[in-house]
N, C-alpha and C positions, 0 to 999 in steps of 0.2 A: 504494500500500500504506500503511493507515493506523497501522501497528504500527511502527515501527521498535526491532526489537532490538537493533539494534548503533550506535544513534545517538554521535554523538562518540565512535566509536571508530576506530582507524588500525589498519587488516588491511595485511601483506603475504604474496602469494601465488608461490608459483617456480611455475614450469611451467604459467603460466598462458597460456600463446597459443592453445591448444587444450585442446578432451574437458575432462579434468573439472579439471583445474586452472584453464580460463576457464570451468566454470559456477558453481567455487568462489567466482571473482571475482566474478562478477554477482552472484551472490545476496546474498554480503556485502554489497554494493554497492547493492543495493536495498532493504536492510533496514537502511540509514544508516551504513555503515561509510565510510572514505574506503580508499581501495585502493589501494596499489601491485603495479601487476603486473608481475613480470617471467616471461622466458624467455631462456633460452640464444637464442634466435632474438629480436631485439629487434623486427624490425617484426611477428610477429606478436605481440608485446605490446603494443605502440602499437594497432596492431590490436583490440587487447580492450578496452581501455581506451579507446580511442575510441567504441566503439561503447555504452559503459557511458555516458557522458558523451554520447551521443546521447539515451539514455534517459533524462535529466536528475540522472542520478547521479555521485558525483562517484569519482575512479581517476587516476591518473600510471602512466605505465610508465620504465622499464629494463629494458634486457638486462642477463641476470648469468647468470655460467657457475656453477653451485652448486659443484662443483670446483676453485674458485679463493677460498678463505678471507679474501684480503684486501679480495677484491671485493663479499662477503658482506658483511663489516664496516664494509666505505663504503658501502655502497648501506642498512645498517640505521642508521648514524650521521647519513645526510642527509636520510632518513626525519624520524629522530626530530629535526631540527635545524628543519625546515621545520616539522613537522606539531605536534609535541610533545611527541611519546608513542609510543606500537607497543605497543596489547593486544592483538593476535592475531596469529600466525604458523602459515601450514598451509607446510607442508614437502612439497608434492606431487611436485617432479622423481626421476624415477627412471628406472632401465634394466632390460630381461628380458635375461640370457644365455641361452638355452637349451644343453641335451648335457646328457648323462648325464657321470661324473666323466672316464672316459676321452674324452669329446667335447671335452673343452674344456680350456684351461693355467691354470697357474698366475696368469697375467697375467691373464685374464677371468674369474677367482676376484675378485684385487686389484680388477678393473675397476669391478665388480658392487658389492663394499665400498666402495667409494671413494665412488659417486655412492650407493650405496642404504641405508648406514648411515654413513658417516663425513660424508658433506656435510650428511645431516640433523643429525648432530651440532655440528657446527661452528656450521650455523643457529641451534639453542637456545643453543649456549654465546654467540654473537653479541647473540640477542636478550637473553640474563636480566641482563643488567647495567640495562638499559632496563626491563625491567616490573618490575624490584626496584626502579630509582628510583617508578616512581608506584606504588608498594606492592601490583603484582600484576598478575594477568592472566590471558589464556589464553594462556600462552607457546609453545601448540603444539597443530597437528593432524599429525599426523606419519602419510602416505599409507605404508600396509604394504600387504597385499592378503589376501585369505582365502587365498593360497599360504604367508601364513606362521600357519596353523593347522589345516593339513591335509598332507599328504605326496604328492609326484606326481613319475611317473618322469620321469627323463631332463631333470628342472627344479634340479641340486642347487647350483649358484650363487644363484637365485631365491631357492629354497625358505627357505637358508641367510641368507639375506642380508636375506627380509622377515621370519622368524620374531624376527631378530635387531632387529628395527624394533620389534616390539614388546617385547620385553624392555627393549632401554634407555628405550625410554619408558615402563613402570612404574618403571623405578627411578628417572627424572628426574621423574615424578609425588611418589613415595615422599621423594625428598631433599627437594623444594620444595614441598611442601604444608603446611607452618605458613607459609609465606610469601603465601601468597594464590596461588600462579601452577599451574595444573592444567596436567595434558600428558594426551591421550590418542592412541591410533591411531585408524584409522579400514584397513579390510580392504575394496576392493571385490573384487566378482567379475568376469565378464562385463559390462561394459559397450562400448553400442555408441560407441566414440570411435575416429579417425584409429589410437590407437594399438597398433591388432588389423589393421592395415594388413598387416604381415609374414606372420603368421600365416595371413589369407585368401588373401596370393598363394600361398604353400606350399601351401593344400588346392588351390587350381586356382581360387575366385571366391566371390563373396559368398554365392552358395546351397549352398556346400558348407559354408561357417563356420557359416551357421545351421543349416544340419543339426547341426554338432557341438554347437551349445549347445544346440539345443531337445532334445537327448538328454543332456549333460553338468546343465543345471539343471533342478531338477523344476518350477518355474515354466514350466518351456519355453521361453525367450525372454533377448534381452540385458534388462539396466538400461537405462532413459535417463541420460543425465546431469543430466536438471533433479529425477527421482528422488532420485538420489546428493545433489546441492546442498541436499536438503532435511535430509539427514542430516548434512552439514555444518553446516549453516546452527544447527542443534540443539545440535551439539558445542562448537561456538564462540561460544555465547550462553550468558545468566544461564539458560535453560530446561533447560541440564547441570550447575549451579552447584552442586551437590554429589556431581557423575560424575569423576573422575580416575582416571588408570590404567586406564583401559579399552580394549579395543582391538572397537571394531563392527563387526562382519561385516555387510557389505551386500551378498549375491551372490546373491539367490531361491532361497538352500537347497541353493546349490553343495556347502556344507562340510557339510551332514548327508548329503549322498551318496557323500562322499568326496573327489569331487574326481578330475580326471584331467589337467585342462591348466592354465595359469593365465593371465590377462588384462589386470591392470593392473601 
């Protein structure tokens, strides 16, 4: 690829060992960014990162639990110690609880907060000390889902929890944009990744989940992941350099139907 967008720049990506958090990694990755990936699960980050670095691209990994702040802070501190720098941060780990209110506690309310708005939080407050030293960046792709800009039953942890994903990231847009540093979300829909695993065992097997999408999208069909990557790859480059506060629905027209289940 003879463009590189992200040339001399240091991406770090969570939930990158699979689906779209490792095709977030590559893309960056081959459009000159250097990468670190991590995942709660560390060898399949070594895993992605290896295989980047097969490609002649360059990527490190760590495990890092995104629900451990301190762990956050060391692994963005050793980044920036080695590397230099951190202009870009996607914030992609996250959890579905499914139930309606009575289906589920209190606790798996906290749960849902904890990993799917508070640890992304933690993340940007982690990284903006960093992108205020080199006087800016793209301090964040923060993964919501188009379940937080549509309403669906029996999702009200989800639902609650990604709508909430993008809210704070307009307003962390809003507070740091005389600062040079943009934050946006990023909403997919259906996409086909390991992470619709649950979901397909509950219908009974793979031909029953696509039945449900190719009637749930009017596209009829999942996303690919290397799709999605492209619309990353956009967010997190000078080609969005005056888009902030935005949150991009990627889901082939899931959320002009409404909407009925969610996916990422």
């Amino acid at each position: 690829m003879s463009e590189k967008l992200l040339a001399n720049k240091i991406a770090l990506v969570t939930a990158a060992g699979s689906g779209i958090g490792r095709a977030s990694a590559e893309i960056l990755a081959r459009n000159g960014a250097f990468v670190m990936v991590t995942d709660r699960n560390g060898a399949a980050a070594s895993e992605t990162a290896a295989s980047i670095r097969a490609e002649g691209f360059a990527a490190d990994a760590s495990a890092l639990d995104v629900a451990d702040e301190g762990a956050v802070a060391a692994v963005f501190d050793a980044l920036v110690r080695e590397k230099g720098g951190l202009h870009i941060l996607h914030n992609h780990a996250g959890i579905q609880v499914a139930g309606a209110m009575e289906a589920i506690e209190s606790a798996d309310m906290r749960r849902s907060y904890e990993i799917n708005v508070v640890a992304q939080f933690a993340a940007c407050r982690a990284a903006l000390p960093h992108m205020r030293a080199q006087g800016g960046g793209v301090i964040l792709l923060n993964t919501a889902s188009n379940a937080g800009v549509f309403l669906d039953k029996g999702m009200v942890a989800y639902i609650t929890t990604k709508s909430a994903v993008i809210t704070m990231t307009k307003q962390i847009a809003l507070d740091y944009a005389r600062e040079n540093i943009r934050g946006n979300a990023f909403c997919p829909g259906w996409i086909d990744t390991p992470f619709n695993g649950p979901y397909q065992a509950q219908l009974g097997g793979r031909e029953a989940l696509e039945a449900v999408v190719a009637n749930m999208v009017p596209m009829g069909r999942f996303g690919r992941p290397e799709e999605i990557a492209e619309a990353i790859l956009f967010l997190c480059s000078d080609r969005s350099s005056f888009i902030t506060g935005h949150a991009l629905v990627v889901d082939g027209g899931e959320c002009l139907a409404g909407g009925v289940n969610s996916s990422v």
